[in-house]
C-alpha positions as CSV (number, residue, x, y, z in Angstrom):
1,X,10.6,-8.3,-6.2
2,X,8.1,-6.9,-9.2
3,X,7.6,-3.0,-8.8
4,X,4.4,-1.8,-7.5
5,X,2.3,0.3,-9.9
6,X,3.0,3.8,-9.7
7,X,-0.6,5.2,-9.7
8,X,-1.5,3.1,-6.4
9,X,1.2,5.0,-5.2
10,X,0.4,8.3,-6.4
11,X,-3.4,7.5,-4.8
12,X,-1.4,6.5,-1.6
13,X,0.4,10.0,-1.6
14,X,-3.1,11.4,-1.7
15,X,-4.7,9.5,1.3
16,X,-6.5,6.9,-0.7
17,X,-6.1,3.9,2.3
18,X,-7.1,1.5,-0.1
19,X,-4.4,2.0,-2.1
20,X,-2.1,1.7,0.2
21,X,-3.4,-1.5,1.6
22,X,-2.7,-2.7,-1.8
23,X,0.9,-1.6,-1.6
24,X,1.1,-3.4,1.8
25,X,-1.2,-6.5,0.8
26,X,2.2,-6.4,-2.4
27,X,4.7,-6.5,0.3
28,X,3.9,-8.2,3.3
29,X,5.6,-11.5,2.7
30,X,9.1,-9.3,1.9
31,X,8.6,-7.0,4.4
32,X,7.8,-10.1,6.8
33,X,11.1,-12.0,5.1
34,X,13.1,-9.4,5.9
35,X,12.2,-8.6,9.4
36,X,12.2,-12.4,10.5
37,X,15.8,-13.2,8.7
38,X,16.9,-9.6,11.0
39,X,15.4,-10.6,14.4
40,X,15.2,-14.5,14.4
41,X,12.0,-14.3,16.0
42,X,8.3,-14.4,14.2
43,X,6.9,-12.1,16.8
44,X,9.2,-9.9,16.5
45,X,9.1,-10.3,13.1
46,X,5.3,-9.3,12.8
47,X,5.5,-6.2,15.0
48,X,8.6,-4.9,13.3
49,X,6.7,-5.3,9.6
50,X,3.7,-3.6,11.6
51,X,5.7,-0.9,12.7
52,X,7.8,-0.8,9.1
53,X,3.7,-0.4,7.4
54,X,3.2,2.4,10.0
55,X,6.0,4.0,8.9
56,X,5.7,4.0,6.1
57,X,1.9,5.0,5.9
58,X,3.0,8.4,7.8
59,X,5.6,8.8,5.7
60,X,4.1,8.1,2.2
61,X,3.7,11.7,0.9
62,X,7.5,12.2,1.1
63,X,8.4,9.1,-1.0
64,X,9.9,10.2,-3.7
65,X,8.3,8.1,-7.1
66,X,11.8,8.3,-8.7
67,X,12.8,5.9,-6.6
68,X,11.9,2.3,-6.4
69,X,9.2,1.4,-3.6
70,X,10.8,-1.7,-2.9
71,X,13.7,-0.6,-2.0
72,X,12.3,2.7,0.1
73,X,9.7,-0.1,2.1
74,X,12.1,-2.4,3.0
75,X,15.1,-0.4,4.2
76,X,12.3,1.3,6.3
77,X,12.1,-2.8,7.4
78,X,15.9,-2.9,8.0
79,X,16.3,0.6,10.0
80,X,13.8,-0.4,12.1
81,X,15.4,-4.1,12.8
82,X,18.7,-2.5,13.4
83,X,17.4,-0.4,15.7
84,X,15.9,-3.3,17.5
85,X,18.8,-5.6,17.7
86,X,21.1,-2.4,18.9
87,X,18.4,-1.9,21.8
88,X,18.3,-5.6,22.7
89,X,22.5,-5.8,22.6
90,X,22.3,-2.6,24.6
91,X,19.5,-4.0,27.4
92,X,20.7,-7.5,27.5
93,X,21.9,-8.3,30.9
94,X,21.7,-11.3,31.0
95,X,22.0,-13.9,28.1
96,X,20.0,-17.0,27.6
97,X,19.7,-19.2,25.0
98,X,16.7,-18.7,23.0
99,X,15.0,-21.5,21.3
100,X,14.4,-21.0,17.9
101,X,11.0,-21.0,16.4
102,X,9.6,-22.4,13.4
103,X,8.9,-19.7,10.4
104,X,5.3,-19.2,10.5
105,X,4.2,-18.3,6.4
106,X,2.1,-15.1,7.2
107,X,0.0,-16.4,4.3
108,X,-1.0,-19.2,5.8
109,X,-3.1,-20.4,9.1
110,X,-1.0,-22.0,12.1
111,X,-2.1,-25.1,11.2
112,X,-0.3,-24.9,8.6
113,X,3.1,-23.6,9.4
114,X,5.6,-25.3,7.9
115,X,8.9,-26.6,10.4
116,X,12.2,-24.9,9.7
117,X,14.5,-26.6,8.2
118,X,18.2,-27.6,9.2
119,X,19.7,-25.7,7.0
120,X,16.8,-22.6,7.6
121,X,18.3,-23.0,11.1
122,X,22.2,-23.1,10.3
123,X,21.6,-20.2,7.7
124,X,20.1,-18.2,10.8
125,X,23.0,-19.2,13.5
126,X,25.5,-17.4,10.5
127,X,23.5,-14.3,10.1
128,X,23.5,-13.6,13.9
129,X,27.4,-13.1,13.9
130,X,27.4,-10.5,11.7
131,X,27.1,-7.0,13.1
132,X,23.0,-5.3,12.7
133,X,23.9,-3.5,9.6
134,X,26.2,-6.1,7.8
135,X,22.8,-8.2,8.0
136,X,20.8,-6.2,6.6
137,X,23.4,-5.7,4.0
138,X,23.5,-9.4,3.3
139,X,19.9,-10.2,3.4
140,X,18.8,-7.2,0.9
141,X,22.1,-8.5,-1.3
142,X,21.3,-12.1,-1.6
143,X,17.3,-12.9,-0.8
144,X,16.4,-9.6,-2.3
145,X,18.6,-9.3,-5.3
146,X,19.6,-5.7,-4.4
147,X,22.6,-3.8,-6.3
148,X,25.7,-1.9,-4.1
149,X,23.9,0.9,-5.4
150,X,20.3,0.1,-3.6
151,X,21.8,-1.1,-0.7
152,X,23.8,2.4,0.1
153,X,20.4,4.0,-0.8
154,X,18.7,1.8,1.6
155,X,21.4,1.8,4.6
156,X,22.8,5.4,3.8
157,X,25.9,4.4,3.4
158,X,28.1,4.7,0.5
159,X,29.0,2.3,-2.2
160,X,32.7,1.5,-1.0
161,X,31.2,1.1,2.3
162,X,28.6,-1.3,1.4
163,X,31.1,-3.2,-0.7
164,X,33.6,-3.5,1.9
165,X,31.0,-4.4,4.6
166,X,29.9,-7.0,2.3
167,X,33.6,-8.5,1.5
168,X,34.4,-8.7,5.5
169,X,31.0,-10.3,6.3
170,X,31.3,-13.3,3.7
171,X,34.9,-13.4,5.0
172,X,33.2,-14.1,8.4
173,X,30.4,-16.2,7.8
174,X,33.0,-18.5,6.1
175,X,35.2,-18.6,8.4
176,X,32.3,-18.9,10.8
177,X,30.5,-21.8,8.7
178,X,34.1,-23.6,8.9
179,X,34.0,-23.3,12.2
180,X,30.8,-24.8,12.8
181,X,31.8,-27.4,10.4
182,X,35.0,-28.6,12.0
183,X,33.3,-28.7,15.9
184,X,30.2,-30.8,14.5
185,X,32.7,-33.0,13.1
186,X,35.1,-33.4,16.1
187,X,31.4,-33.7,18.0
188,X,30.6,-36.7,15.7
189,X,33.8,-38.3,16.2
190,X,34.1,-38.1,20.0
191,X,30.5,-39.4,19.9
192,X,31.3,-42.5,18.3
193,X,34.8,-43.5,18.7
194,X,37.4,-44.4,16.3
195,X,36.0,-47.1,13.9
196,X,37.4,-50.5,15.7
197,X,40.3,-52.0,13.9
């Protein structure tokens, strides 16, 4: 993700809220991105990049410009989602299947809204075994291109940390995709019989 320019942060910093509707007109779509890939849910998914913008607007004059925004905006996104999938493990009673939505592009009307595809869907289902933080971990790692190093910055943990969550949760969506794999297969096989000899 291209780095914003430094003096519509520095405007930002001073209260300029047209600057800072630049820096969120440069980062919806990620912020979005993250937040849907988190929650699994495109409502969710636009309140929590609402709330990540609000955030971060009341917290703009601490952002330290050493730092990348990027990185500072979207683990904002990531605490946030966390926090929401710990309250909804916590306050879940009762569990249902949810359908799963299609991925509505922010950028574009719902007219236009593109289906999800299979393998959107699949990519999803593996996500939501891992634990809130191992997901973030993974979604900043491979969508975002983060380092070890940005990710520990972004999830306050530390670099071993980061790396060993990372090691155990594509140990798990392996296994996990096996898994999947094997049962679709023995599905496929019980639904149409052994080929006829």
């Amino acid at each position: 993700m291209p780095e914003v320019d430094s003096e519509k942060i520095i405007l930002a910093q001073k209260g300029d809220g047209q600057a800072f509707a630049h820096l969120v007109e440069e980062h919806q779509v990620a912020v979005y991105n993250l937040c849907y890939r988190m929650l699994g849910d495109p409502y969710e998914a636009e309140d929590a990049a609402q709330e990540t913008f609000i955030r971060a607007y009341k917290g703009i004059k601490s952002f330290d410009r050493k730092r990348s925004f990027s990185t500072w905006i979207l683990s904002i996104a990531a605490h946030y989602c966390i926090d929401q999938l710990r309250k909804k493990r916590l306050n879940v009673t009762h569990i249902e299947e949810k359908p799963y939505f299609d991925i509505p592009d922010p950028g574009l009307g719902p007219e236009k809204s593109v289906s999800e595809t299979e393998q959107q869907r699949e990519i999803r289902n593996l996500l939501d075994v891992l634990s809130e933080v191992d997901r973030a971990a993974v979604i900043m790692f491979y969508w975002y291109e983060f380092s070890y190093e940005e990710i520990a910055r972004a999830l306050d943990l530390s670099i071993s940390a980061v790396k060993s969550r990372m090691h155990r949760a594509r140990l798990l969506l392996a296994k996990t995709w096996r898994d999947q794999k094997q049962t679709a297969s023995g599905l496929e096989r019980q639904t149409y019989g052994s080929p006829a000899v």
